[in-house]
Steps between C-alpha positions, in 0.01 A plus 500: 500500500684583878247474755520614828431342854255718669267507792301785428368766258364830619371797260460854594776477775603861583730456815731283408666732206475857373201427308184290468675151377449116479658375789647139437567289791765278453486106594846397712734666717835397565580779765252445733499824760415432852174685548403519146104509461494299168626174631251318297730570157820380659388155332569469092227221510233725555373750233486446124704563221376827268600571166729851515296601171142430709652700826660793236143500337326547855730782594462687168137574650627663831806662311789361724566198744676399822652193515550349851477215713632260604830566334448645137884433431480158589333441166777735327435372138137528524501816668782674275257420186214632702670800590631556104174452352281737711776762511513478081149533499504814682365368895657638806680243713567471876699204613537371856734269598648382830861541362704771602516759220874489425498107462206480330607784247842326481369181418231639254588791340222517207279588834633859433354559201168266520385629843408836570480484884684225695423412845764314688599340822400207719192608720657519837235473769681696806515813213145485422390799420183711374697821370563424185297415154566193361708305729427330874863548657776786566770313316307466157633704227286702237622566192377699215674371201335650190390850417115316548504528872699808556429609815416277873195567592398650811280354792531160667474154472109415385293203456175393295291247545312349208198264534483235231188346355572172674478711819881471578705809632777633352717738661772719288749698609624526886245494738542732823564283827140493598350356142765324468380306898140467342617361169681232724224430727249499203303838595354354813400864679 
């Protein structure tokens, strides 16, 4: 069975795609944006390998996932069989990557018809920017790419922070400038 190299597994995420999904963090980035705020998965030697079938099974109980990272494409074979099986079993799937949409849809074309919404582009830290759902920079691209996700929604850029039961944080989405500061300097005030 393909596994793939995560860092993280978060239910009931609802800002980081159209729906309530599984949100699957990656393990490994090859891109590595200046200013990203998930420098801990640049690593591949961190995380641990999950079966797709286990991470499809978890997803089937929110009804979609997002898959990001670190760089999802990184681990292309992994993450193509990932994106197959939850899409033929009916999930929603949102898929950020750090590649800019017209290489990334060049060099993978099945992404067309086994993601529904495709989030592109490096994160560029002088185009940060809070107007937007979904993505943390002006030169991102959003694209719709089935009839699931027909329409962008409206609003901004949002953020939700989880608290696990080993008393760890976890923040989803794009956090506004100033919780973005106290997640950085570990809500001091």
């Amino acid at each position: 069975m393909t596994a793939l190299r995560i860092a993280h597994l978060e239910r009931g995420c609802e800002v980081i795609a159209p729906e309530p999904c599984l949100g699957v963090w990656v393990q490994g980035c090859s891109i590595r944006c200046e200013g990203c705020s998930a420098k801990e998965l640049w690593s591949i030697d961190g995380g641990r390998d999950v079966a797709v079938a286990e991470i499809v099974a978890l997803a089937a109980e929110e009804g979609a996932l997002a898959v990001l990272g670190g760089e999802p494409v990184d681990q292309v074979g992994a993450l193509f069989e990932l994106c197959a099986m939850a899409r033929d079993s009916g999930l929603g799937v949102t898929l950020y990557t750090g590649y800019e949409r017209d290489s990334v849809l060049a060099g993978h074309p099945w992404i067309r018809d086994k993601v529904d919404l495709l989030l592109a582009g490096p994160y560029v830290a002088s185009e940060r920017s809070e107007k937007r759902p979904f993505v943390g920079s002006d030169n991102q691209t959003v694209d719709f790419l089935s009839p699931r996700y027909q329409s962008p929604p409206g609003g901004h850029s949002r953020c939700e922070i989880h608290l696990e039961k080993d008393g760890s944080i976890v923040a989803c989405g794009y956090p506004d400038e100033k919780l973005a500061k106290m997640i950085r300097e570990g809500f001091a005030r």
